[in-house]
C-alpha positions in Angstrom: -42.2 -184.5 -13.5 -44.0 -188.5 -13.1 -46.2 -189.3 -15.6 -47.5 -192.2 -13.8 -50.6 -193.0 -13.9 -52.4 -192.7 -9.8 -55.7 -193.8 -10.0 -57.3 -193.0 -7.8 -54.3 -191.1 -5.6 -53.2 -193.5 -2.8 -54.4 -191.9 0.6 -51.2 -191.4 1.6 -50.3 -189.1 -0.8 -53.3 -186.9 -0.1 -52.0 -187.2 3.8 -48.8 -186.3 2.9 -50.3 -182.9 0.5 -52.2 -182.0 3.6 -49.0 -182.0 6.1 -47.5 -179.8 3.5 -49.8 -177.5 3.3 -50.6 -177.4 6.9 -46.6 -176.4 7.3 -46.4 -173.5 4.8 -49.9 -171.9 6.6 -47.5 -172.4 10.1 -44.8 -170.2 8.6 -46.9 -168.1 6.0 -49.5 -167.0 8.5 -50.5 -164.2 10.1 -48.1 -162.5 12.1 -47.5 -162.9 15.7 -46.4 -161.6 19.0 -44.7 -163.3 21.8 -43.2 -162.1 24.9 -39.2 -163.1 25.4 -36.2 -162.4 28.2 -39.6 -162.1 30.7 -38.3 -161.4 34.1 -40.1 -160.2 37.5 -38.8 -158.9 40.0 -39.2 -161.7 42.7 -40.3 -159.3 45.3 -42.7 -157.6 43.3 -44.2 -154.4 44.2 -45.6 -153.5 47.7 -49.3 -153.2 46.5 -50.0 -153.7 43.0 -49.7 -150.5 40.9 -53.1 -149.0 40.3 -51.8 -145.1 38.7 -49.7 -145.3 36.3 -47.9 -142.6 33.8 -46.9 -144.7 30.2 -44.4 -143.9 28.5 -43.6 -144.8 24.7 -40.2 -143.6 23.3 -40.9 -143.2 19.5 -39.4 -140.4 17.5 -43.0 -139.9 15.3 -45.4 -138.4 17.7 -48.1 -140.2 15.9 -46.8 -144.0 16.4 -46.2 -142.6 20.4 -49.9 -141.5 20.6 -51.3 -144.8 18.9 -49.0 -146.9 21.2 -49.5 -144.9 24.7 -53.4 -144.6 24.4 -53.4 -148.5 23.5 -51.6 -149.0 27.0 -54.0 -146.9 28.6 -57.1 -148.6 27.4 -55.5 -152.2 28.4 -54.9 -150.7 31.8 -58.6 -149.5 32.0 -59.8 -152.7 31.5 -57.8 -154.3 34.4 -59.0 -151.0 36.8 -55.5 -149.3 36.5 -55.6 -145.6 36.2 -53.1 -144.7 33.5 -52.1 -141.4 31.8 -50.5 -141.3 28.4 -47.3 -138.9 28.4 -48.4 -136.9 25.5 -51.2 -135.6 27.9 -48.2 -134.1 29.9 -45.5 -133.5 26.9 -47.5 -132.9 24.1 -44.4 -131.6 21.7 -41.8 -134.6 22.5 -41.0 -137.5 24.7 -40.3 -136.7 28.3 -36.8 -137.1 29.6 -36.1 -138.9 32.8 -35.8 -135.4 34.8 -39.5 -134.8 33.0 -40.5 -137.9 34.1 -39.7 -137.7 37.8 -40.7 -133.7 38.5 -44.6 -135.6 36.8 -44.8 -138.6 39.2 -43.9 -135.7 41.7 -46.8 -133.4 41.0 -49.3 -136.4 39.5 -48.7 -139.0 43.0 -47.9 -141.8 39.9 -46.8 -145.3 41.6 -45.9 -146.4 39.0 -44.5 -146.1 35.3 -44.5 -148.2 31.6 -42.1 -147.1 29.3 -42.0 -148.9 25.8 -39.1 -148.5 23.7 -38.1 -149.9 20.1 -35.3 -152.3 19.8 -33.4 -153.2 16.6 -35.6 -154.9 13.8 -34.3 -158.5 13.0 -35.0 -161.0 10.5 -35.4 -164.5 10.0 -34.7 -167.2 7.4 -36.9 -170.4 7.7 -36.2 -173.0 4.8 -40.0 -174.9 3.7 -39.2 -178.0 2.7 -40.3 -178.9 -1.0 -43.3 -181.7 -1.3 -44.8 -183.6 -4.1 -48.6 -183.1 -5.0 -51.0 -185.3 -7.0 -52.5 -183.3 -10.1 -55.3 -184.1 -12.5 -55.4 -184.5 -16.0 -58.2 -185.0 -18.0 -57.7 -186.3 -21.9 -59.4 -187.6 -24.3 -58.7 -191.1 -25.1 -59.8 -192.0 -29.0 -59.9 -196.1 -28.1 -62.6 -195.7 -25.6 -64.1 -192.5 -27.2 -64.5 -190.6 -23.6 -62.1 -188.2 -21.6 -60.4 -189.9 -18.5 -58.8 -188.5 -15.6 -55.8 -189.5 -14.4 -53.0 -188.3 -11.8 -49.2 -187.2 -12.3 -46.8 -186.0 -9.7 -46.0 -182.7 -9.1 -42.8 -181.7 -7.6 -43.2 -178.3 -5.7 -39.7 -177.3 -4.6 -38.6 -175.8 -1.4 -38.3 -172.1 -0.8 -36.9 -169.6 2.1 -39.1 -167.8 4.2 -37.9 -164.2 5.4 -39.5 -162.8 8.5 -38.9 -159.2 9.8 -39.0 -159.4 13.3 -40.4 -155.8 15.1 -39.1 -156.3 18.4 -39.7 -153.8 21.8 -39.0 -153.2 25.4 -41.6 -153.3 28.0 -40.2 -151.5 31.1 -42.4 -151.6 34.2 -41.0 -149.4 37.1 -42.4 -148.7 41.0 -41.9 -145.1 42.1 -42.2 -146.3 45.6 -38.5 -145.8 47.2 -36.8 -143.5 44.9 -37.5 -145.9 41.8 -36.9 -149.2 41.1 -37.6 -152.0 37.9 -40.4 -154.6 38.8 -40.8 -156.3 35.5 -39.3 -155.9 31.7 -39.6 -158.2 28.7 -39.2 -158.0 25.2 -41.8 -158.1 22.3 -41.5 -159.9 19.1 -44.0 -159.1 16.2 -43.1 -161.1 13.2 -44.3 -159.3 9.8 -46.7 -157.4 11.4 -48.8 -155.4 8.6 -48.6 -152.0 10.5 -47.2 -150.0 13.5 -51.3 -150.7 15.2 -51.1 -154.4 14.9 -47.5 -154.7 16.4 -49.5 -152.2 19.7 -52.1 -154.0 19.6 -50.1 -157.6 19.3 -47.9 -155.8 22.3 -50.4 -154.6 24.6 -52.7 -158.4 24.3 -49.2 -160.0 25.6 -48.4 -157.5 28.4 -51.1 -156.6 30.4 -52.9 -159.3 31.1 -49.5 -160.6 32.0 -48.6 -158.3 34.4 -52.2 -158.4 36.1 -51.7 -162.2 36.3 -47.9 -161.8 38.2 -49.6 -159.0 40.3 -47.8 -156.2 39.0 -50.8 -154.5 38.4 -54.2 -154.1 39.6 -56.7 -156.6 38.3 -60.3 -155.7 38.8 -61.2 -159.1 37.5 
């Protein structure tokens, strides 16, 4: 640690404080959800899908309620008609012979199925910085405290960051089946299974309105 005295603190120093801070909120913040491997198919559906059954392949049946009713609702607000599975398969995720026999009897044109990929994490290294503190003393020769500054060496540190990452499958009935858009969601230290929904469902929908997969009423 400097002992030399700054006073006051050269601007530069306070600029340079500031830039340091600024980059510990970027990778300390709150957590975040972007969309990766997006791909459409270039064709895209024959009409944009407007019923759709959604599908979220979790093994507790209370995450796969939270995270089919949140599709349904994002849906709603873009006109689409959507059904969560547990309305159909209240005791356990439908398989893909459960799946087709429902789009069968419920005329569905089209079908969401989210499913949970491997969690991953990431190491980001925060650079260390130097920061101007006071110090206030009493100095006998004058008879009154003065403040002066010393640098402070804050050392660098490594940031972990659990990556919650899921599959976003879009499928058309129409034609015996086929895929019209998938990506991949990344929720980086999300504080619960809602947020990383909630985080999910904000990225994807309005998304897919925008590409034309489906409906948008707006």
């Amino acid at each position: 640690m400097s002992t030399r005295v700054l006073w006051p603190p050269p601007r530069w120093r306070a600029d340079r404080l500031v830039l340091a801070l600024l980059a510990v909120a970027v990778v300390s913040g709150c957590a975040t959800t972007g969309l990766v491997n997006v791909w459409r198919d270039p064709q895209g559906p024959d009409a944009p899908l407007r019923n759709v059954l959604v599908v979220a392949i979790k093994k507790d049946e209370a995450l796969r309620r939270i995270m089919e009713d949140a599709f349904v609702t994002a849906l709603g607000q873009h006109g689409v008609q959507a059904t969560p599975s547990y309305r159909l398969f209240p005791t356990a995720v439908p398989d893909t012979d459960q799946v087709i026999q429902a789009v069968r009897d419920k005329g569905f044109d089209g079908v969401i199925v989210a499913s949970k990929l491997a969690t991953q994490t990431s190491a980001t290294y925060v650079p260390g910085y130097t920061v101007p503190e006071a110090r206030t003393r009493f100095n006998p020769w004058a008879g009154r405290y003065q403040t002066y500054y010393v640098e402070v060496y804050r050392p660098g540190y490594v940031e972990t960051d659990r990556i919650v990452r899921h599959r976003i499958d879009v499928w058309s009935t129409a034609n015996g089946g086929r895929l019209l858009w998938t990506a991949e969601g990344e929720s980086i230290d999300p504080s619960s299974a809602a947020q990383v929904t909630k985080e999910i469902t904000k990225e994807v929908v309005p998304l897919l309105a925008k590409q034309g997969v489906i409906a948008n009423k707006g």
